[in-house]
Phi, psi and omega in degrees: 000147197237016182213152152335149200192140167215202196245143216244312183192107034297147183263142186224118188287008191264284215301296182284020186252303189293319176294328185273010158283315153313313194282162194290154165254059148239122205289332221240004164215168191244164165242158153305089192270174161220148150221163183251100165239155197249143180228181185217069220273006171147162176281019193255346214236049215274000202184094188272074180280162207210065203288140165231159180271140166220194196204158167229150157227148201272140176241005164115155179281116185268187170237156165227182161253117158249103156049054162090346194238159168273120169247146183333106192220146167268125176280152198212143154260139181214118194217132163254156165309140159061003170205157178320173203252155172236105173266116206256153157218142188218154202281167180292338149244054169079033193255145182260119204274293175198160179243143206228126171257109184253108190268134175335335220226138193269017176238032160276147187291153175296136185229135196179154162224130208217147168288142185234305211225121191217089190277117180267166201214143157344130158087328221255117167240000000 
């Protein structure tokens, strides 16, 4: 693979972390991504990778809620080819806070993942 690159699906929060560590923290340009989902198209067929070309984009700083308080957060748009756009938010030293899947059609169920419980250590933000 010749660009940053994670894993797409299993969504992996280590993967959507790193990448957006790569990307520019400029709102008016993107970086090039590859991510990787692994599918599963039958039992003859059991473990499929699937590299798609993407772009991640800074979309600017946000607040999020962690366990009542608000925290300092970087926003991220992350869109592949053939899947929904992924609104990423990640704490300022990359740790990721939570993923938003925004899928086109308003009768999709809501899809997300969030830090819910985040025990800090000195120093550590």
């Amino acid at each position: 693979m010749e660009k940053p690159f994670g894993f797409l699906w299993p969504i992996s929060a280590f993967s959507l972390s790193s990448i957006t560590r790569a990307a520019e923290r400029d709102r008016n340009r993107f970086t090039r991504v590859q991510l990787v989902s692994i599918e599963q198209p039958s039992d003859q067929v059991p473990v499929m990778p699937m590299i798609l070309d993407g772009q991640v984009r800074y979309l600017g700083e946000d607040k999020i809620d962690i366990e009542g308080q608000p925290r300092r957060a970087f926003k991220f748009s992350i869109k592949a080819m053939l899947s929904p756009e992924l609104i990423v938010w990640t704490s300022p030293k990359g740790l990721l806070l939570g993923v938003s899947v925004q899928h086109e059609g308003k009768d999709w169920p809501e899809e997300s993942m969030k830090l819910i419980h985040l025990h800090e250590f000195a120093g550590f933000e």
